[in-house]
C-alpha positions in Angstrom: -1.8 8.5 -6.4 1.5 7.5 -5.1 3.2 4.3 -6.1 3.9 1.7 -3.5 7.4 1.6 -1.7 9.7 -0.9 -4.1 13.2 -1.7 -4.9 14.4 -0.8 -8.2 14.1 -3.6 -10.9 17.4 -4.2 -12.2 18.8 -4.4 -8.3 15.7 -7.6 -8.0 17.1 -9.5 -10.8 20.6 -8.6 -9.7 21.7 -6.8 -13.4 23.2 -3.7 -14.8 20.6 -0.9 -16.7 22.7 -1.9 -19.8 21.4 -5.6 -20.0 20.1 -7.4 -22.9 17.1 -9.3 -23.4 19.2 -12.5 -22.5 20.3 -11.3 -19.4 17.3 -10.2 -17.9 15.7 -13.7 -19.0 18.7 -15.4 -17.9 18.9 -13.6 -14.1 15.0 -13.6 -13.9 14.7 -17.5 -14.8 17.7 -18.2 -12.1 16.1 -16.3 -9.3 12.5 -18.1 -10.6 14.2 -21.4 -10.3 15.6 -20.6 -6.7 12.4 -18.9 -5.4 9.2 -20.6 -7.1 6.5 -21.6 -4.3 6.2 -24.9 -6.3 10.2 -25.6 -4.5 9.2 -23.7 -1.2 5.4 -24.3 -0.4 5.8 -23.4 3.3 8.2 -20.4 3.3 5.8 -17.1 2.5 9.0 -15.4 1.8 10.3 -17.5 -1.3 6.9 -16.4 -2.5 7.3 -12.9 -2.1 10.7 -12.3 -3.7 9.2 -15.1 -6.5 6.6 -12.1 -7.2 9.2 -9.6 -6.9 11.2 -10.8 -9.5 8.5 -11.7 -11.7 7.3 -8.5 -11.6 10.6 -6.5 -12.4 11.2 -9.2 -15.3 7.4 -8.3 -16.5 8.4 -4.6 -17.0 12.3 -5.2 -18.0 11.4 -7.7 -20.8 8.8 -5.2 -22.4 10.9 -2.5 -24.2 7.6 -0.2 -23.7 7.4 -0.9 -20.2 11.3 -0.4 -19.6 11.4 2.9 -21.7 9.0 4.4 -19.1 10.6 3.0 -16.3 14.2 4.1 -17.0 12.8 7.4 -17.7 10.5 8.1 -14.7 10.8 4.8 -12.2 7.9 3.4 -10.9 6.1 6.5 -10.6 6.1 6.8 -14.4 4.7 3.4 -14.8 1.6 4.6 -12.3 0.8 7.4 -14.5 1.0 5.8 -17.8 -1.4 2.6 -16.4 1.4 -0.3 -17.0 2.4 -0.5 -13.7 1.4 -3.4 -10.9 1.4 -6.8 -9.8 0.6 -10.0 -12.1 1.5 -12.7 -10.3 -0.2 -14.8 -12.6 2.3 -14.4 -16.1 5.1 -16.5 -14.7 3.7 -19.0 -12.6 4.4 -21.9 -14.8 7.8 -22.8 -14.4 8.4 -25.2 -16.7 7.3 -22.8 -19.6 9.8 -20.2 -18.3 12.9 -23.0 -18.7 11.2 -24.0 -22.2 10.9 -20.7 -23.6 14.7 -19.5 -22.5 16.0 -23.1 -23.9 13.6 -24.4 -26.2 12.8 -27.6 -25.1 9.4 -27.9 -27.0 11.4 -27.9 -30.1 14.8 -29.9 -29.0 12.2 -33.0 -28.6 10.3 -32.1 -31.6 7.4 -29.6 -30.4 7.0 -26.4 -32.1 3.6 -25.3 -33.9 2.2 -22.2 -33.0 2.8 -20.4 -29.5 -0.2 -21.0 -27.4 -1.8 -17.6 -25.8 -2.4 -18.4 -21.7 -4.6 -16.6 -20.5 -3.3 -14.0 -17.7 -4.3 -12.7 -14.9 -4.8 -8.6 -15.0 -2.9 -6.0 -13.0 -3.9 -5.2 -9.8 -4.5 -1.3 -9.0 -4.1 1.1 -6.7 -5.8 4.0 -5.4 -5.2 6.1 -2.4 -8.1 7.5 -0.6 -7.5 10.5 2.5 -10.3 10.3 5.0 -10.9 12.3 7.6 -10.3 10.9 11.5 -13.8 10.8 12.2 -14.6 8.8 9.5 -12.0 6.0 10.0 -13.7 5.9 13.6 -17.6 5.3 12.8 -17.1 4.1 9.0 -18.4 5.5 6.4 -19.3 4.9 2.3 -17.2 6.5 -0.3 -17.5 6.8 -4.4 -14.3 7.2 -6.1 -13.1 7.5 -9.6 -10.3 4.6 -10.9 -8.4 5.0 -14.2 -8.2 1.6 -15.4 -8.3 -0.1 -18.7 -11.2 -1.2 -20.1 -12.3 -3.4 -24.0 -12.7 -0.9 -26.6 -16.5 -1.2 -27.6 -15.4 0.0 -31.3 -13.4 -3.2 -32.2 -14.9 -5.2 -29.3 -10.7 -5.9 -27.9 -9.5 -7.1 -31.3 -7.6 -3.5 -31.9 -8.5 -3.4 -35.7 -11.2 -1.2 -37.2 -15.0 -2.9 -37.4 -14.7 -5.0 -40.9 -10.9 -5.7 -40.9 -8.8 -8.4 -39.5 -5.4 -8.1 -38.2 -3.0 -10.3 -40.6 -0.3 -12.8 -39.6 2.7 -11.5 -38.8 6.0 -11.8 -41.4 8.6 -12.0 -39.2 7.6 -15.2 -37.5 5.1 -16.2 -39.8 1.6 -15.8 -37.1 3.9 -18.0 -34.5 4.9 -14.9 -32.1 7.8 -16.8 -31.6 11.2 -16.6 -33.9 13.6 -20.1 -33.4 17.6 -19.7 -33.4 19.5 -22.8 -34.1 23.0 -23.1 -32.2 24.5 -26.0 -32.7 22.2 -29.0 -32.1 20.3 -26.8 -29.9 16.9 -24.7 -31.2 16.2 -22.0 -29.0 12.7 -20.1 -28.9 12.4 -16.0 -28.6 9.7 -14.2 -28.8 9.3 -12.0 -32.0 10.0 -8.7 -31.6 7.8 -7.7 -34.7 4.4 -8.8 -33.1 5.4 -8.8 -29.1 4.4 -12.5 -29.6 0.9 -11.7 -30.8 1.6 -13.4 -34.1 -0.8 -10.8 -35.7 0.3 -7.6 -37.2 -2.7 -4.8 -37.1 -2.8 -2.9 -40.6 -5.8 -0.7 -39.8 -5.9 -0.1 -36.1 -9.1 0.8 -34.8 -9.6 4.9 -34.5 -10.9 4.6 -31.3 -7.9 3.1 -29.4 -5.5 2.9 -31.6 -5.2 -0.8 -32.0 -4.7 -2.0 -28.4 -7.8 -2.8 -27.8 -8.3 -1.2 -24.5 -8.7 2.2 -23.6 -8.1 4.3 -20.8 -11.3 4.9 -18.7 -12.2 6.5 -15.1 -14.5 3.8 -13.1 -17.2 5.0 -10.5 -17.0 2.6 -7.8 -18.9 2.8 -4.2 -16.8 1.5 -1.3 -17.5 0.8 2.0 -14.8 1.8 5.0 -15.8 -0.1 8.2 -15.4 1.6 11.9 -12.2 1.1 12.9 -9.4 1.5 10.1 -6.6 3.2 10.6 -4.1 5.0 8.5 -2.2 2.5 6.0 -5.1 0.0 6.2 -5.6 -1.7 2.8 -9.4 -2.0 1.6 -9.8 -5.1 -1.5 -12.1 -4.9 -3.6 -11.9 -8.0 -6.0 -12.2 -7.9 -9.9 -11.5 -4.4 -10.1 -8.3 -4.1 -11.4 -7.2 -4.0 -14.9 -8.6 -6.4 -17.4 -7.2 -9.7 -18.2 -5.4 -10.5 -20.9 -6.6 -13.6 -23.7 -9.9 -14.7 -21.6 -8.0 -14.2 -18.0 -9.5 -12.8 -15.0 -9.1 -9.6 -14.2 -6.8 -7.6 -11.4 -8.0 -6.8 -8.0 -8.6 -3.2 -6.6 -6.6 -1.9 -3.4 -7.6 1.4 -1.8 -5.1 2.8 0.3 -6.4 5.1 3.1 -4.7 8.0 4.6 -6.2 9.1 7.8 -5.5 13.0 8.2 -4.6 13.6 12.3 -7.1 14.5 14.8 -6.0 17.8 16.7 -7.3 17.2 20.0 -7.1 13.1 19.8 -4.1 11.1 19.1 -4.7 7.0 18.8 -2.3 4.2 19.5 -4.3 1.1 18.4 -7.7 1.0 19.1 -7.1 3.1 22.2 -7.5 7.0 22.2 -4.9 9.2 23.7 -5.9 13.1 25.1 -4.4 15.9 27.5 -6.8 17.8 29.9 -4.6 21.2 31.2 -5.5 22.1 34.6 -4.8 25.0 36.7 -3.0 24.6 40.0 -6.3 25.2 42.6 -8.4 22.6 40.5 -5.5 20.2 40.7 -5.1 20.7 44.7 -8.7 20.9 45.3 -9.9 18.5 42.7 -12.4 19.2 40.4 -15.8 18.6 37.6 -14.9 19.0 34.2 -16.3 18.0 30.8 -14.2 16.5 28.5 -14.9 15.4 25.0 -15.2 12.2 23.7 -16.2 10.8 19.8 -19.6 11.0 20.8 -21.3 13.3 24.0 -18.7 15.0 26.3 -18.1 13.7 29.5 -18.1 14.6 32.9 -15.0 13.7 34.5 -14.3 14.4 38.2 -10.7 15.0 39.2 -10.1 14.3 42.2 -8.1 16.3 45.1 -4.4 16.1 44.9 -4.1 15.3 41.3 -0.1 15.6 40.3 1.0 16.8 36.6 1.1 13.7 34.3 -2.0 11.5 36.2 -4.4 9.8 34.2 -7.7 9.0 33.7 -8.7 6.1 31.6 -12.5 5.9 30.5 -13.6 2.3 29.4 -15.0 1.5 25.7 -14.6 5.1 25.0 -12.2 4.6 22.1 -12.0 3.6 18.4 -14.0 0.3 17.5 -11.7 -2.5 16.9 -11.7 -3.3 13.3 -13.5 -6.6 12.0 -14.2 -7.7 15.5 -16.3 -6.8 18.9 -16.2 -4.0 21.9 -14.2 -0.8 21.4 -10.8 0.4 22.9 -10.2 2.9 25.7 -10.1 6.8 26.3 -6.9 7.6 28.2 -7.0 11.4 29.5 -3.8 13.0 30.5 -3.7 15.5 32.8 -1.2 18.4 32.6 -1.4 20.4 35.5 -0.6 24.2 34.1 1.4 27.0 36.3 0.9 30.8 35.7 3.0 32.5 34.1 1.8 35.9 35.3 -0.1 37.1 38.6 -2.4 40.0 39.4 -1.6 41.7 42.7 -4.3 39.8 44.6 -3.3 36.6 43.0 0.4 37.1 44.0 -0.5 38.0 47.8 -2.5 34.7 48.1 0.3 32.6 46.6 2.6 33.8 49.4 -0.1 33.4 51.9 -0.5 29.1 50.3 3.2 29.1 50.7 4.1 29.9 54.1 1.9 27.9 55.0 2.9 24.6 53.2 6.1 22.9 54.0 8.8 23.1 51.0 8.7 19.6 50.3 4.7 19.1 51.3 5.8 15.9 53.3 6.9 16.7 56.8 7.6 13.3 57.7 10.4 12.8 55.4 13.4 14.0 55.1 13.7 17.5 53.7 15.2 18.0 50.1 18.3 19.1 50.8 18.8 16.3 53.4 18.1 13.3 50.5 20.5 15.9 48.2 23.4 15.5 51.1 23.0 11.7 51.2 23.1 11.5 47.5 26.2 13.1 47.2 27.9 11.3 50.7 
């Protein structure tokens, strides 16, 4: 599975690979502030670079997440599950600005930190198809790795019996507070990643996260038509939400291996007939082939190299709406190389008998070569 095209992280949020845990927060909650779709509701743009940077601060502000990606890049985030979109973690603004500045407790909030539930990573799987298939459609079953609740300790991460006790470094609050001057700022504790709950007997199944790793059957269905690069959705089946959230939606990827006879430009098809130099004079019947039953195609007399032959509705069905595209056959007219005797002594026979140009009403070659040049 390859990971999709991206920029690198710290180039999003505009910061060095040596930045701290302010910085990132600090460059991540400017470009937030600049690009939220709450500020720019008509501009799909804002939006996109607002998911862009929410993304690379997702994976810079975890220290797991930013081990494997200064190790291995994005690809090393695909392999070890923790890569993805999760558009959902920072849409609230106004907690982004209270978390970095502690606004809760400058006007005299505080208590425990409440757990929002979140959205889950969306996958994705690539899925090579043959070029018939993308053509007339077809149903697939693939395998997903994707995380799913550990049936042992039913998500909690602690073994069946024990609980997971409050954590001592901020006291079950997942958050720690710093005072500077007459300002108290909020950070999340780095003992219980904000969980407020430190797990003394983790559950021997996974470990104490809760999830585990599992491969997902899932049928699919590829309608007629697709092409290579087109994106198939398949909602809910992504990685699990965290604290009650939905979960992530699954995108499959297709990769349509090349045709050798066909080539397609849209919904039309593209092919090249060769034809020897008597059936081009004299015209011809041929069968060609299509996508279903070959065809009988007449060329007719006098066909130059290069002419073509289109052949209505013969071509790929036009995806998620009506009628199909066309069959465009290219004709390539082919000279021989090498002559038998007999061949040879008919050739010269043709030519003296045509005129070098095969137009005797115009002017002759060298004539339109004279006036070129005059």
């Amino acid at each position: 599975m390859n990971p999709v095209s991206k920029r690198d992280y710290y180039e999003v949020l505009g910061i060095g690979k040596d930045a701290g845990e302010t910085d990132i927060k600090g460059a991540y909650r400017r470009l937030a502030r600049q690009y939220h779709p709450d500020h720019h509701p008509d501009d799909p743009t804002a939006e996109e670079k607002f998911k862009e940077a929410s993304e690379a601060y997702s994976v810079l502000s975890d220290a797991q997440k930013r081990a494997a990606y200064d190790r291995f890049g994005h690809a090393g985030l695909q392999a070890t599950g923790q890569s993805g979109f999760n558009p959902e973690a920072f849409t609230d603004f106004s907690d982004i600005l209270g978390d970095f500045f502690g606004f809760g407790d400058i006007f005299g909030g505080g208590g425990r930190r409440r757990s929002r539930a979140q959205r889950g990573e969306d996958v994705r799987y690539d899925l090579e198809i043959a070029f018939e298939e993308a053509v007339h459609g077809m149903n697939a079953e693939i395998q997903v790795p994707r995380m799913e609740r550990c049936d042992r300790c039913q998500g909690l991460g602690s073994e069946p019996g024990s609980k997971a006790a409050a954590c001592p470094t901020c006291n079950g609050r997942g958050e720690v507070l710093y005072q500077q001057s007459f300002l108290s700022i909020r950070r999340t504790c780095s003992t219980c990643s904000g969980s407020g709950q430190i797990i003394r007997n983790p559950c021997s199944q996974c470990r104490g996260q809760g999830y585990r790793q599992v491969h997902h059957k899932l049928k699919i269905n590829i309608p007629a038509g697709v092409d290579d690069g087109t994106r198939v959705r398949l909602t809910n089946e992504g990685q699990p939400g965290a604290n009650g959230g939905p979960p992530g939606d699954l995108y499959v990827f297709l990769k349509v291996r090349p045709h050798p006879f066909f080539e397609r430009q849209g919904s039309d098809l593209h092919c090249t007939i060769p034809v020897n130099i008597a059936q081009a004079a004299l015209g011809a019947d041929l069968e060609v082939p299509t996508l279903e039953q070959p065809y009988k195609l007449k060329i007719p007399e006098g066909t130059q190299n290069g002419g073509q032959v289109r052949l209505r509705h013969k071509g790929v069905p036009i995806l998620n709406g009506g009628g199909r595209g066309d069959l465009y056959i290219h004709i390539e007219v082919k000279i021989p190389t090498r002559l038998t005797r007999e061949q040879r002594k008919l050739m010269e026979q043709l030519r003296e008998t045509l005129p070098v140009d095969n137009a005797p009403t115009e002017k002759g070659l060298f004539e339109k070569v004279k006036d070129y040049f005059m």
